[in-house]
C-alpha positions as CSV (number, residue, x, y, z in Angstrom):
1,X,-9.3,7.8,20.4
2,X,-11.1,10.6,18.2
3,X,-8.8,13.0,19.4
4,X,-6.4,12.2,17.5
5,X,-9.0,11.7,14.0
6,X,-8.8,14.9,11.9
7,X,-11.6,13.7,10.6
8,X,-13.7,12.9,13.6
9,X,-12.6,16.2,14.7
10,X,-13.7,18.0,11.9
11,X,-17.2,16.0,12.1
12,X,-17.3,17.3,15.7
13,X,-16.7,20.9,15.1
14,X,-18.9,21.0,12.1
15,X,-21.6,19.0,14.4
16,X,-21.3,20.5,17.9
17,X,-22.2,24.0,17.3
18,X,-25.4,23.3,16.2
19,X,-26.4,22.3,20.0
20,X,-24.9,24.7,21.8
21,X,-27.0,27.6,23.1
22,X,-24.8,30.5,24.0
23,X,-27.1,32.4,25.8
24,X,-25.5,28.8,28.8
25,X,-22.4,28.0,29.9
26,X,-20.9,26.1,26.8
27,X,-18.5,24.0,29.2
28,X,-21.3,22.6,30.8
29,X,-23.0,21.3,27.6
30,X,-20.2,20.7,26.1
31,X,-19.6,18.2,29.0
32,X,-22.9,16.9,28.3
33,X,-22.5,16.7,24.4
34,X,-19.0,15.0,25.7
35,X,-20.6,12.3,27.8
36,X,-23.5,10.8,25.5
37,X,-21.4,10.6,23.0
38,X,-19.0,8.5,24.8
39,X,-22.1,6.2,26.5
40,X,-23.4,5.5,22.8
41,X,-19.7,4.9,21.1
42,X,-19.5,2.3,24.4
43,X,-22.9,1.2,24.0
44,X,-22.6,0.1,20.2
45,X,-18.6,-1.1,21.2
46,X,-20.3,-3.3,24.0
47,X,-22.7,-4.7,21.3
48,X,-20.3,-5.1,19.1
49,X,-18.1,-7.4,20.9
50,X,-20.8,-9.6,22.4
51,X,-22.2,-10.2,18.9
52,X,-18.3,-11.0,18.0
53,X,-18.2,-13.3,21.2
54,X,-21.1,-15.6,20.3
55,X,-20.0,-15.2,16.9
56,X,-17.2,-16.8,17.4
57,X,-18.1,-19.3,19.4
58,X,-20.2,-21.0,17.0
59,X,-19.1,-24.1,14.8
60,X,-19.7,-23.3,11.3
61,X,-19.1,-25.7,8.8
62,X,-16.5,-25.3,5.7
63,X,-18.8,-25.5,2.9
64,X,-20.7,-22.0,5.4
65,X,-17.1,-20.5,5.6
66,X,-16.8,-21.1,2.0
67,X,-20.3,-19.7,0.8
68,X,-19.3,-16.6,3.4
69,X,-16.2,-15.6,1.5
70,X,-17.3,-16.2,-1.7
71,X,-20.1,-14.0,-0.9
72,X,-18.2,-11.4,1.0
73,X,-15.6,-11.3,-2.3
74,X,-18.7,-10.9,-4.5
75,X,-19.9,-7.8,-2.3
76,X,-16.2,-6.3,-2.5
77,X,-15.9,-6.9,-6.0
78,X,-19.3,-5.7,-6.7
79,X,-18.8,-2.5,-4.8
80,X,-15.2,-2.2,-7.2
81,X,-17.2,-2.4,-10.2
82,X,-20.2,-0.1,-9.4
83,X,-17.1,2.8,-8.1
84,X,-15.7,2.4,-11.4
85,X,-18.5,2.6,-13.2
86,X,-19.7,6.0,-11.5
87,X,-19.6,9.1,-12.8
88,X,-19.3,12.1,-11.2
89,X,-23.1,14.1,-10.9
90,X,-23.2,17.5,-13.1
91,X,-24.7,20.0,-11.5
């Protein structure tokens, strides 16, 4: 639940203001602002788990699995590398 995400409520209160009129009632687009965000988190949580359903119904063999983690571990430790090897911007 995001209501319980500092983060997500920071996000929200940084976001949120920027599509509220106050000239309206802010409940009712609040309410609004409220209810597509919920239909697209749903939306891409619906899509999610049917691409994980089919997903996991397929029969992959063990020279695929192996190629999958060995390319999955090469992306992690890629990603290591590269954030050690940044340095912070000077402005």
């Amino acid at each position: 639940m995001h209501g319980a995400n500092p983060k997500a409520l920071l996000y929200f209160g940084s976001l949120v203001p920027q599509f509220i009129s106050f000239q309206q009632p802010i409940g009712t687009q609040l309410l609004y602002i409220a209810a597509i965000h919920l239909t697209t988190a749903s939306l891409v949580l619906l899509i999610y788990s049917v691409l994980a359903a089919r997903l996991g119904r397929m029969q992959i063999g063990e020279g695929a699995r192996r190629a999958f983690s060995v390319a999955a571990g090469l992306v992690f430790v890629g990603s290591g590398v590269g954030l050690a090897l940044a340095r912070p911007s000077a402005e």
